[in-house]
C-alpha positions as CSV (number, residue, x, y, z in Angstrom):
1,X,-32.1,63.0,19.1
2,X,-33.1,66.5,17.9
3,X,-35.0,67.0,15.1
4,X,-34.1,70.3,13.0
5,X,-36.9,71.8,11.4
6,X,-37.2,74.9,8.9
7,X,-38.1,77.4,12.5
8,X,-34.5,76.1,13.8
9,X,-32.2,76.5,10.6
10,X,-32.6,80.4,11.0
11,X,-33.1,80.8,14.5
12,X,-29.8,82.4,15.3
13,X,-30.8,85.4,13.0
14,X,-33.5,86.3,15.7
15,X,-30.2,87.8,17.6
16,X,-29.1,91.5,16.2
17,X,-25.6,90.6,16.6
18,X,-25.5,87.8,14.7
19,X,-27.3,89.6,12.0
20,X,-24.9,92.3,12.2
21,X,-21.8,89.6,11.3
22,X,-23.8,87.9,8.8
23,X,-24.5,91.2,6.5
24,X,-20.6,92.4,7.6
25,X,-19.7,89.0,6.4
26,X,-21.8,89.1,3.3
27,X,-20.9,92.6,2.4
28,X,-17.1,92.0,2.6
29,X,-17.4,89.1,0.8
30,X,-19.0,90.5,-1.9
31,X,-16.8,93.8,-1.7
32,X,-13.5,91.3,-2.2
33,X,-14.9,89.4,-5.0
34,X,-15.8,92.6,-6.8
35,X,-12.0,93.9,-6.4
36,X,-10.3,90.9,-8.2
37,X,-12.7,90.6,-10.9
38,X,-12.4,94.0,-11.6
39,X,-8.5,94.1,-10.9
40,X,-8.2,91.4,-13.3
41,X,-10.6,92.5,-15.9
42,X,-8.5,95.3,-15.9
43,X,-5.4,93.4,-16.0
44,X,-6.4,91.5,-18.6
45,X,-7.6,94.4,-21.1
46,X,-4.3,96.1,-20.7
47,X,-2.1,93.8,-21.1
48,X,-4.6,91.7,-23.9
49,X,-2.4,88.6,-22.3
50,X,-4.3,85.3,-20.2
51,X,-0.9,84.1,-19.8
52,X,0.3,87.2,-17.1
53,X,-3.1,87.5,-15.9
54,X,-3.0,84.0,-14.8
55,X,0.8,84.3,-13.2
56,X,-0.3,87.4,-11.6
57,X,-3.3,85.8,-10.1
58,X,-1.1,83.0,-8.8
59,X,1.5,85.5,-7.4
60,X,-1.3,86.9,-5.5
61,X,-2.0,83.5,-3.7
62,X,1.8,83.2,-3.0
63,X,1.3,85.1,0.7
64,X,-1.7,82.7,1.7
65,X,0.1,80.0,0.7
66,X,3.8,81.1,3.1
67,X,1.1,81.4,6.2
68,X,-0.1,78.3,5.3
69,X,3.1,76.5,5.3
70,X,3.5,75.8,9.5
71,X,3.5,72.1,8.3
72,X,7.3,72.8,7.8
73,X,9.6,71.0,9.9
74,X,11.7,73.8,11.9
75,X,9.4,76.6,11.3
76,X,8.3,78.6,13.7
77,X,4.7,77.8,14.4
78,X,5.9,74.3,15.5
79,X,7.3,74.6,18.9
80,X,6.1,71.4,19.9
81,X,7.9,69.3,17.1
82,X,4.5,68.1,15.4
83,X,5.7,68.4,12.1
84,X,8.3,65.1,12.9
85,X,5.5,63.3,14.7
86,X,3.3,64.2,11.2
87,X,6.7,62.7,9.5
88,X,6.9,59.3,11.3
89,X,3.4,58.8,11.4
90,X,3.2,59.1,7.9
91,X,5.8,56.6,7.1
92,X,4.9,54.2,9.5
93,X,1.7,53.9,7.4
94,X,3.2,54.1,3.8
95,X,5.6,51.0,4.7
């Protein structure tokens, strides 16, 4: 068994790639967060209304959730009919 010590947790940062994903990473992350506070800050103080800034804030989930959705029976992304396994699996166990 390995033992992980404080010179192993950050040991992958010694490799200039990996550095370079982590600030990319970082950077966009922080870049995307900025854009929706700000888009709804300024959602928000023109239309004075938390009710449409929260629909529109939902609406913009609506995409993630559709690509999300393979689970579907029939959809595309299931070619190998896992979605009906899923489906008798599941109520074999809630009988």
């Amino acid at each position: 068994m390995r033992v992980f010590t404080a010179g192993h947790t950050f040991a992958s940062l010694r490799l200039r790639d990996y550095r370079l994903l982590c600030l990319g990473q970082f950077s966009t992350s922080m870049g995307q967060w900025m854009d929706q506070m700000t888009r709804s800050w300024l959602m928000y103080q023109i239309t004075g209304s938390a009710l449409q800034l929260g629909v529109a804030t939902a609406l913009r989930g609506l995409p993630i959730c559709e690509v999300c959705s393979v689970n579907i029976p029939g959809r595309p992304g299931d070619p190998d009919g896992l979605c009906k396994l899923h489906a008798e699996v599941d109520e074999e166990f809630n009988r």
